[in-house]
TIPAVO-412974 format. One record per residue (C-alpha): x, z, y; residue in one letter. Coordinates in steps of 0.5 Angstrom, whole numbers, padded with zeros to 4 digits, always signed. Layout:
N
XZYa;...
END
This chain:
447
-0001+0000+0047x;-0007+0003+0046x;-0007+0010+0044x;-0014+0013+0044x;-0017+0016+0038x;-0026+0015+0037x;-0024+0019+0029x;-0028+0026+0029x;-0021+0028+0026x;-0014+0030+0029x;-0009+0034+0028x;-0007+0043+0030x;-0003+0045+0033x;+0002+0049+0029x;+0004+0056+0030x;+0012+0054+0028x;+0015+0048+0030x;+0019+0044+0025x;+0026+0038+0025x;+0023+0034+0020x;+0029+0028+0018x;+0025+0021+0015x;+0030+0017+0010x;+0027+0009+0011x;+0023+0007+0017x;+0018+0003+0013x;+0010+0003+0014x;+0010+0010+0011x;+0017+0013+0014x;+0014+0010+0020x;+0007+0012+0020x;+0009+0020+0017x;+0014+0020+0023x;+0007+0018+0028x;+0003+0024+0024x;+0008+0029+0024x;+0009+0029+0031x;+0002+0028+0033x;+0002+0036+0027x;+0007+0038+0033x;+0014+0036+0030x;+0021+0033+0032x;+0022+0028+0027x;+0028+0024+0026x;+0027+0017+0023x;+0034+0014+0019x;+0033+0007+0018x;+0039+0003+0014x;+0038-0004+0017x;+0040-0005+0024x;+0033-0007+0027x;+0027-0005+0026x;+0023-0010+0021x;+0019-0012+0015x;+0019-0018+0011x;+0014-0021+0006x;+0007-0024+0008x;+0000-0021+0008x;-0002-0015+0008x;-0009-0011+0005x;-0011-0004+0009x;-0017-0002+0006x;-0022+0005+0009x;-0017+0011+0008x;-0012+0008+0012x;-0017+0005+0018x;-0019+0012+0019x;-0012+0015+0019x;-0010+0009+0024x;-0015+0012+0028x;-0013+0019+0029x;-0005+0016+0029x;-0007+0013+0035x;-0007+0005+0033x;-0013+0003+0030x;-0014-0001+0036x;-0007-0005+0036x;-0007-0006+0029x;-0015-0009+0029x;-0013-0013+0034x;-0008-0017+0030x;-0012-0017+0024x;-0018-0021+0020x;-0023-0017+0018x;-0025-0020+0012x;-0033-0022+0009x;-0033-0021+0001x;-0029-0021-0004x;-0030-0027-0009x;-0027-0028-0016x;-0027-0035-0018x;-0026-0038-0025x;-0019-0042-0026x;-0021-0048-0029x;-0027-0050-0025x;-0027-0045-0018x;-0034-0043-0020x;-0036-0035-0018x;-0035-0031-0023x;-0036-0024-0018x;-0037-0022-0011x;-0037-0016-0007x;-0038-0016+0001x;-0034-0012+0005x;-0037-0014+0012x;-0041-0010+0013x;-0042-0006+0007x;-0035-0002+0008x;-0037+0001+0014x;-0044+0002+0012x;-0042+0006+0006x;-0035+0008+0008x;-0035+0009+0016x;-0028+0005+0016x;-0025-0002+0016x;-0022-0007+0010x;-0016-0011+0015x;-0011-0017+0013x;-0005-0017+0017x;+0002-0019+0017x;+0006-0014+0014x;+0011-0016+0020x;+0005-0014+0025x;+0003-0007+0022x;+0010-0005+0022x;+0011-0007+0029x;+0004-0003+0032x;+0006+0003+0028x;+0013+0003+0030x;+0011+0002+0038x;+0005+0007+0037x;+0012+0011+0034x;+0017+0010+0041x;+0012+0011+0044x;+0011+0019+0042x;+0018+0019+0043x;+0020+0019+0035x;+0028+0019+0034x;+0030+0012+0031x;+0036+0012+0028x;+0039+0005+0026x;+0045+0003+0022x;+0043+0010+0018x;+0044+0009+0011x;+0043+0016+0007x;+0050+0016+0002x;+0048+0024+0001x;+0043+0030+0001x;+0044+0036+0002x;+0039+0040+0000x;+0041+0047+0000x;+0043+0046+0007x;+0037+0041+0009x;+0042+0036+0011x;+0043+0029+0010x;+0050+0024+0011x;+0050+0016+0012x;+0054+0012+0010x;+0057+0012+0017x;+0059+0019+0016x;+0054+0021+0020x;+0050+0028+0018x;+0042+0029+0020x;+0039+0037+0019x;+0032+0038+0018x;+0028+0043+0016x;+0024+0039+0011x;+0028+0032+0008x;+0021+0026+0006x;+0025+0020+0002x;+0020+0014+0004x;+0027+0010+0002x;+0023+0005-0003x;+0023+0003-0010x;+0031+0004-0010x;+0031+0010-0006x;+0038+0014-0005x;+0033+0021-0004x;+0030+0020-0011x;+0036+0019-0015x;+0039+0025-0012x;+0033+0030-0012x;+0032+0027-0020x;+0039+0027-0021x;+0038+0019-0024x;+0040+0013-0023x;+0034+0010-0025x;+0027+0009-0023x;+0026+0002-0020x;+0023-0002-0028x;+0022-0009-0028x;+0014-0010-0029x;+0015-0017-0032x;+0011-0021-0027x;+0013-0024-0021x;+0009-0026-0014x;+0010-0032-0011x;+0008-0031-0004x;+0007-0037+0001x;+0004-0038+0008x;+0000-0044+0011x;-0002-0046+0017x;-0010-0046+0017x;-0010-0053+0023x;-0008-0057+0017x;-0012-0054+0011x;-0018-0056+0017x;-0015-0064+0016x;-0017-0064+0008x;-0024-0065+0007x;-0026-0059+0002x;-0023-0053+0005x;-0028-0051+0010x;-0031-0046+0006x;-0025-0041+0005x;-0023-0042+0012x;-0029-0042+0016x;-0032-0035+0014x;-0025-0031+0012x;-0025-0027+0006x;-0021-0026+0000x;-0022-0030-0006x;-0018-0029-0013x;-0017-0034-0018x;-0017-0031-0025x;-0014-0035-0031x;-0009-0035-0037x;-0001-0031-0036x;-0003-0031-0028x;-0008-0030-0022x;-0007-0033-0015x;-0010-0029-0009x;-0012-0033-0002x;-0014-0030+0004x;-0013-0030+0012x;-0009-0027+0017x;-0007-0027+0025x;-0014-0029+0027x;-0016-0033+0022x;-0009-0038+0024x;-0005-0038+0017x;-0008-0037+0010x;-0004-0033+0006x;-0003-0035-0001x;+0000-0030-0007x;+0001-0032-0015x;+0003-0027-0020x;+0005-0029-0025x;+0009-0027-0031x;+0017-0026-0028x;+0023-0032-0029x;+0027-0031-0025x;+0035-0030-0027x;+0037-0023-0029x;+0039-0018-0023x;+0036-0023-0018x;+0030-0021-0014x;+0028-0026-0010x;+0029-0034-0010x;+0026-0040-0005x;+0021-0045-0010x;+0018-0050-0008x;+0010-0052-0007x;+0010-0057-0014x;+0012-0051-0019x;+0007-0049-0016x;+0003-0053-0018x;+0006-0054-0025x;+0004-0047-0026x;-0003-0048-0025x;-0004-0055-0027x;-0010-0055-0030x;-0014-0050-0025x;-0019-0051-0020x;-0017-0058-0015x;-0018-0054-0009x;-0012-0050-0010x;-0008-0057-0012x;-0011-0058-0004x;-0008-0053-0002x;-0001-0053-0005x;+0000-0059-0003x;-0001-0056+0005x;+0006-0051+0003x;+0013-0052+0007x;+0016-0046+0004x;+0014-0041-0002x;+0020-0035-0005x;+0018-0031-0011x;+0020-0025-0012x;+0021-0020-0017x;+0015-0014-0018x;+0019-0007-0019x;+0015-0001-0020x;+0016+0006-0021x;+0014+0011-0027x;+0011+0018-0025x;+0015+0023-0024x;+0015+0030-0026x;+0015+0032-0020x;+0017+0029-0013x;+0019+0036-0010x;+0027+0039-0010x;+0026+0045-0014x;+0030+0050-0009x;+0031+0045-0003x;+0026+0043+0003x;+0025+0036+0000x;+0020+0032-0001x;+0020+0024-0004x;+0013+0019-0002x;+0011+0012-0001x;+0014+0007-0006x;+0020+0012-0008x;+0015+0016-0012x;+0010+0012-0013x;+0012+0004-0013x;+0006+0000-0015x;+0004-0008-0018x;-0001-0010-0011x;-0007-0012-0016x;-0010-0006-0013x;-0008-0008-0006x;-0007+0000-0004x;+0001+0001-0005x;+0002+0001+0002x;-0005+0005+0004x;-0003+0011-0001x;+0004+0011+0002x;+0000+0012+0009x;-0005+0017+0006x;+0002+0022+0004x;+0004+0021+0010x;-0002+0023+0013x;-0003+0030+0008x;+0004+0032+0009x;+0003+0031+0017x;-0005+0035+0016x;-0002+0041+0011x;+0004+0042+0016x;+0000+0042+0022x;-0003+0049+0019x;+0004+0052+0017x;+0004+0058+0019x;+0011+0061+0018x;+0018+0058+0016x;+0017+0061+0008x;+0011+0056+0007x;+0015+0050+0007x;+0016+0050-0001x;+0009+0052-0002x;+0006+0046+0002x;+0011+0041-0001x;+0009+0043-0007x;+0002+0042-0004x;+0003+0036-0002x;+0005+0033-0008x;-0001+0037-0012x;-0006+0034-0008x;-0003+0026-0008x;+0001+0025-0015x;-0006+0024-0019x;-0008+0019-0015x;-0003+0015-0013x;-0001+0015-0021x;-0009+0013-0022x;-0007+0007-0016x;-0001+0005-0021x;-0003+0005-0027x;-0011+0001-0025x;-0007-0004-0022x;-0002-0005-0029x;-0009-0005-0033x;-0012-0010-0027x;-0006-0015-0030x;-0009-0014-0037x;-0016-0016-0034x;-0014-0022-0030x;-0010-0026-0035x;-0015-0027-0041x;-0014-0033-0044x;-0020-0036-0046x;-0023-0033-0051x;-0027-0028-0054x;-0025-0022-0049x;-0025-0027-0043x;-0032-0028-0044x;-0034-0021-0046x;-0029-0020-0039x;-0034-0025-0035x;-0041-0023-0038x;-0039-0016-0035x;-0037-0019-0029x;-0044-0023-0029x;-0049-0017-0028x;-0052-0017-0021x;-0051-0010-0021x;-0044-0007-0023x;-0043-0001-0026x;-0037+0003-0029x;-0032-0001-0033x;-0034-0007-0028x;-0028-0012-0029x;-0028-0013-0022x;-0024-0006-0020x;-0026-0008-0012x;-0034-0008-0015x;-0034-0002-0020x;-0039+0003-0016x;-0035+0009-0019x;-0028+0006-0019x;-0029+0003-0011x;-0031+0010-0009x;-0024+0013-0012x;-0021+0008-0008x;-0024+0007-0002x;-0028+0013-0001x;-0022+0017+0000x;-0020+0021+0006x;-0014+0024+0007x;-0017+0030+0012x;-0022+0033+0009x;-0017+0033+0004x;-0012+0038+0008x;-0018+0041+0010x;-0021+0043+0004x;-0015+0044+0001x;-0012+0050+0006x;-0017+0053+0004x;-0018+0053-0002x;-0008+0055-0001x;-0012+0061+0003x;-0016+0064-0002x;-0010+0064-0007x;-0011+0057-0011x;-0006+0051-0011x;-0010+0046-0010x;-0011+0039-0014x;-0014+0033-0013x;-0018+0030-0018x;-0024+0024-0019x;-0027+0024-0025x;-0030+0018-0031x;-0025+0013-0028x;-0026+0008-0034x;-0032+0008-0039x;-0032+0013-0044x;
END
């Protein structure tokens, strides 16, 4: 793997070395594993399954996450696997028309000196998690937390098994173990009401039907919206499967999270929408739905008297209509990793979770909730509010309160303008002059 960095960016080295314990070796457990031993730290990362993996389909890497994946050390490997998508089109459901277009390539360079990725989720985890063997991050397997000490900074596994650390990070998902001891509640994966169906195809046989060629012959992300649900198309190892998601309200049975289905369903669902996407239902083998669980926020994500911390999907699950769940898992990591890189002494670790959490608690809950609202504006029924919606969606030049969330100057600045090193940067120096510093973007929504 290649490991080098071109980022202007880069972790010191501290001035106290610490043993972090990691629950959950997901794309966030394993990119905070990476950082912080790149900050000079011993990690040691718990994973519950028996192997290392990922399951699911496609994944979106937006800008703030390109640029940490640099400084990780596996930009490279990642890019190498990945499609580099051209624009965003939203198109109307009933007749394919387009509604919206906001060009990615080569625009999020030029503007935000990073890259938008698609990627299977299986090849991200697996470039990280050999970036992360390669720094010679312990990985323990066969791992699940059954308790946390947190006075005694301690966790034990279900095998009977005891980790210590100077610092416990729960990245352990939306049902995470560590959340539930640090909070003291049982509760924190909700059912948001839809369901994704999720399916992948092979781009030889979309070449075979006539009609197709423009989605697969320049790769870019393509939305329909319409009534109840939205279906999202993109490309995905070297532009060799296509990608299919729909979400769409949940029917799946109570206490079931994923269920096999079938192409014709899908297109029962959408029976009345644009032939192209009947052309390509009819290419799906598989497809599985799944149930959409996020979380709601947190009064805090620090133990009040212990060195722990919670991030990634245990403190912050979201809906993916933004496409930045992951991403913000990847930006906590790369926070926690750049403020514990300056630490200067062992009696700052709780300072510098809380830190950690002032700095990324606003933004993630605005990622959360942005994408619960992006429901309420992709599934407009036909109607008055829908064609209010599209003739916003018509203006050539987008302004704030734009439909397309992707396409809102304002909005798109918050979400791809981030960058988690600057952040640390200007944060420590505000924590040395005496300030608890917060992040904040202001007039996120019109007035």
């Amino acid at each position: 793997m290649t490991s080098s960095s071109s980022s202007k960016y880069s972790f010191q080295k501290p001035k106290v070395e610490l043993t972090f314990v990691i629950v959950g070796a997901g794309l966030g457990g394993v990119s905070a594993a990476i950082a912080l031993t790149l900050a000079g730290h011993k990690v040691k990362l718990l994973e519950a399954a028996p192997e290392l993996g990922e399951v699911g389909a496609g994944i979106q890497i937006p800008p703030p996450s390109t640029k940490i994946l640099d400084v990780l050390g596996c930009l490279d490997a990642v890019d190498a696997v990945s499609i580099h998508p051209e624009n965003i089109y939203i198109h109307r459901y009933s007749t394919g028309e387009v509604i919206s277009k906001q060009n990615l390539v080569p625009y999020v360079k030029e503007k935000y000196n990073g890259m938008y990725l698609h990627i299977h989720r299986a090849d991200y985890h697996q470039c990280l998690v050999e970036r992360a063997k390669e720094l010679d991050v312990e990985i323990f397997l066969n791992s699940r937390v059954d308790t946390v000490d947190f006075e005694n900074g301690s966790v034990t596994t279900s095998q009977g098994v005891t980790h210590f650390g100077d610092v416990i990070v729960g990245y352990d998902g939306v049902k995470s173990r560590t959340r539930e001891q640090l909070t003291g509640k049982s509760d924190g994966a909700y059912n948001t009401g839809d369901l994704a169906y999720r399916a992948l195809i092979d781009v030889e046989d979309m070449k075979k039907v006539p009609g197709l060629e423009k989605y697969w012959e320049k790769p870019s992300i393509h939305f329909w919206w319409g009534p109840t649900l939205h279906i999202v198309l993109y490309f995905l190892q070297g532009g060799k499967t296509c990608n299919i998601v729909g979400l769409c309200p949940d029917t799946l049975p109570n206490n079931v999270l994923r269920q096999e289905a079938n192409h014709d369903e899908l297109l029962q669902v959408c029976k009345d929408w644009d032939q192209d996407l009947h052309k390509i239902f009819n290419l799906i083998d598989d497809v599985g739905k799944w149930r959409l669980q996020d979380s709601r926020e947190l009064k805090t994500w620090v133990h009040n008297s212990g060195n722990a911390i919670i991030l990634g999907d245990a403190s912050h699950s979201t809906l993916p209509y933004l496409a930045s769940g992951a991403s913000q898992a990847v930006e906590d990591g790369a926070v926690l990793a750049g403020l514990f890189s300056k630490i200067e002494s062992r009696d700052q670790i709780h300072e510098i979770l809380k830190m950690t959490e002032s700095l990324r608690k606003w933004r993630s809950s605005q990622v959360v909730q942005g994408s619960a609202n992006c429901r309420n504006i992709y599934h407009l029924h036909d109607g008055e509010e829908q064609q209010i919606r599209d003739s916003k969606l018509y203006d050539k030049t987008p302004k704030l309160g734009c439909p397309n969330r992707f396409a809102d100057p304002v909005f798109q600045d918050f979400l791809w303008g981030y960058n988690a090193f600057e952040e640390v940067e200007r944060a420590w120096t505000e924590y040395k002059n005496g300030k608890m510093p917060t992040y904040t973007y202001p007039n996120l929504y019109e007035e």
